[in-house]
N, C-alpha and C positions, 0 to 999 in steps of 0.2 A: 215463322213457317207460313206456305203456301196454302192457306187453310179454302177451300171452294167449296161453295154448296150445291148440291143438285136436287131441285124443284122437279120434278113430274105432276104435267097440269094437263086437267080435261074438262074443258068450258066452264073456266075459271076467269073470265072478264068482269070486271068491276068488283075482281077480291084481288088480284095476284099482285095487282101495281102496289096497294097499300101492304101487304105479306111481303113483297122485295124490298120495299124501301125499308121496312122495318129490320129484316134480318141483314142488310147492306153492314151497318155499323158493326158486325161481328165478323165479316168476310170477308178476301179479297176479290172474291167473284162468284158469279152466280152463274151455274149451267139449268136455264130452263128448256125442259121437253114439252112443248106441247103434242101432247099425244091425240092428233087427229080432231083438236077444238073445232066446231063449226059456229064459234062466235067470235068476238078481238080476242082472244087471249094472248095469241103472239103478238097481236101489235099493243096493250097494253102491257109485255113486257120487256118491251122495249126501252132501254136506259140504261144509262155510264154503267160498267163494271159487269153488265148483266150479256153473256152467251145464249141468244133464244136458239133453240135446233126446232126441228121441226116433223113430224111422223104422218106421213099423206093418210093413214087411217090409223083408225083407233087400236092400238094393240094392248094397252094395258098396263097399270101401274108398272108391273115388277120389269117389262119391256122399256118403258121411257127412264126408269131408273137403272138398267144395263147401257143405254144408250147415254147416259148423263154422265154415269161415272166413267165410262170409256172417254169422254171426250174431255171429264175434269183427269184427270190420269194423262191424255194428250198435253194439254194449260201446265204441266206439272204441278198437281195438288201433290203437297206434303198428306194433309187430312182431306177428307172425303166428307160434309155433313150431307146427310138427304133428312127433307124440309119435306113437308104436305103444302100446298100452293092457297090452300085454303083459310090459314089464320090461325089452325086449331094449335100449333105449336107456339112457344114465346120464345120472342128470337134473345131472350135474356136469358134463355139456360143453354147457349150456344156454347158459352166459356165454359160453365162447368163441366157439358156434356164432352170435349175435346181434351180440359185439363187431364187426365190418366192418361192418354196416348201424346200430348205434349210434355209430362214427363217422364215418359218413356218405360210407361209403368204396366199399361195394354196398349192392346193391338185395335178392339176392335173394344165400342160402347157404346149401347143401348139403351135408349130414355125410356122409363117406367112410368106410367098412369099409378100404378100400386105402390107406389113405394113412400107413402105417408104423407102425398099432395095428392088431395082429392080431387078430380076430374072436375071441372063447372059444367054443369046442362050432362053428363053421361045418363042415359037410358037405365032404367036394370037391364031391356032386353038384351044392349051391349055389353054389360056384363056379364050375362048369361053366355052370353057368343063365346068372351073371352076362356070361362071354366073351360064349355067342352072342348075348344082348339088348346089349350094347355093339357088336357086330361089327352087327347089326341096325343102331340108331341111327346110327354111322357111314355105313352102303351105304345105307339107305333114308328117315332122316329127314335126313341131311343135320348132325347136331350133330359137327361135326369134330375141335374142341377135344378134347385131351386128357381126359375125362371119366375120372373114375376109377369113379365108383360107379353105374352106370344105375337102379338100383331101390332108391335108398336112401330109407326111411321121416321119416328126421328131416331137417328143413327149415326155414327162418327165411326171413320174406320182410315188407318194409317194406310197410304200410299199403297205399299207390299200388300197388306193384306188385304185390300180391293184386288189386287191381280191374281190374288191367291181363291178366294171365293166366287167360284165358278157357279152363278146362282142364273138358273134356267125357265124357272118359273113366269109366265109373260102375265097374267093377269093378280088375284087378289092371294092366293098358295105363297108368293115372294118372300115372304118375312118369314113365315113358318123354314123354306127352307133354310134359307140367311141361317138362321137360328139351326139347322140341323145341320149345315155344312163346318158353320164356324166353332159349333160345340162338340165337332168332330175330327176339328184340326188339333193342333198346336200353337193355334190361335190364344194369346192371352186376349178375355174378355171379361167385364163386369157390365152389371145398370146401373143409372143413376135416375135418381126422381126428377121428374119433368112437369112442367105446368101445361096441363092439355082443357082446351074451352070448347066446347060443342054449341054451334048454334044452328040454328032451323036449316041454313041452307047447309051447311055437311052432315047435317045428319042426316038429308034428303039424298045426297051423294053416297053417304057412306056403308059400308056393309049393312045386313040388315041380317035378322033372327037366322030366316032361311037362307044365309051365303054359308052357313056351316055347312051343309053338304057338300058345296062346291069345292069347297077349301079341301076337302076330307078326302075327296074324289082326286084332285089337281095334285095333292101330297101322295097317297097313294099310286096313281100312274107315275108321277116322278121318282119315287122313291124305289117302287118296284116291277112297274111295269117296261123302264125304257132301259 
C-alpha cells in the first residue's frame, strides 16, 4: 500500500530534518506543510521522498493538515498517517498504528497517550486539559464512546475515509472535530497506544492550561453556530 505521511510544521528548523528521516523507514512519502515558518523549516525539509508545500502565512495546525492530506490523496495515498513535525510521536508505532486499516479491519485509527504507555515529560496541567476537552466532547458533541485520547496528533485514516471527513476547523478545535465527525459516520474506528515524549521545546509550542477555552469556543461556533 501507498502508505504517505503528512507533517504540519511551524518553525520547526533544527527538529523536522531528524523527525523525517526518522519516520522515512515506515513511509513512502512524506507531505510537509509548512504553515507560514519564519525560520528554515522548509528548507531543512527538504530531501528524497519528502513533498515540502508551503502556506505564505500562518493559518494553523488543523489548516496545514487539510492541505497535506489533499495533496497526499492527489500522490495516491492508500493511508493517510498525520505525524507532529516535532519529535513527540515514535515513528516505530507507525506499523501498528496503520495495521487495522491494512487489514481492512477500520477505516480510521487513532494513537492514544492513555492507553497503558505512559507519556515521557507529560505536564499534569496537560492532563488536566485533556479531562476537560474529553468531558467537552462527551456533553456537547455527542462522541459517547469511550474515547481515550481527545487531542491526540498521530492518526491513520484509509484513502475514502480522508475524502469522507470533511474536517473545517483551521487552528487547535481539528482533532476534537476529526473525532466528532468520524464518530458520527459509519466510519469503522478504533485507538491504539502510542509512545508520545514531551520535551522543553514542544511543550513551549504546545497547547497550554488556558487553550481550553479556545478549543471550547472553535468547537462550539463549528458545531453550532455555522
Amino acid at each position: 500500500m501507498n502508505v504517505i505521511g503528512v507533517v504540519p510544521a511551524f518553525n520547526e528548523a533544527g527538529r523536522i530534518g531528524a523527525t523525517l528521516s526518522a519516520c522515512l523507514p515506515y513511509l513512502n512519502k512524506i507531505v510537509v506543510v509548512d504553515d507560514g515558518s519564519t525560520d528554515a523549516t522548509a528548507q531543512d525539509a527538504v530531501m528524497d521522498k519528502i513533498v515540502v508545500l508551503r502556506h505564505k502565512i500562518n493559518r494553523g495546525q488543523g489548516a496545514a493538515l487539510r492541505t497535506g492530506t489533499e495533496a497526499a490523496l492527489k500522490l495516491g495515498a492508500d493511508i493517510i498517517v498525520h505525524l507532529d513535525a516535532d519529535g513527540q510521536h515514535h515513528p516505530e508505532d507507525i506499523p501498528a498504528l496503520i495495521a487495522p486499516i491494512v487489514d481492512g479491519k477500520e477505516d480510521v485509527v487513532f494513537g492514544s497517550r492513555f492507553m497503558g504507555i505512559e507519556p515521557e515529560g507529560m505536564p499534569f496541567a496537560r492532563r488536566f486539559l485533556m479531562v476537560g476537552i474529553k468531558l467537552f466532547n462527551a456533553l456537547m458533541l455527542g462522541i459517547t464512546k469511550n474515547m481515550t485520547d481527545p487531542q491526540s496528533g498521530m492518526r491513520a485514516m484509509s484513502a475514502s475515509a480522508a475524502e469522507s471527513i470533511p474536517f473545517s476547523q483551521d487552528r487547535m478545535a481539528h482533532a476534537s472535530e476529526i473525532l466528532r465527525l468520524v464518530t458520527r459516520s459509519k466510519l469503522r474506528w478504533v485507538e491504539v497506544p502510542v509512545h508520545v515524549r514531551y520535551t522543553q521545546d514542544s511543550l513551549r509550542k504546545g497547547q497550554k492550561s488556558t487553550d481550553a477555552l479556545k478549543i471550547v469556543w472553535q468547537l462550539f461556533v463549528g458545531a453550532f453556530i455555522r
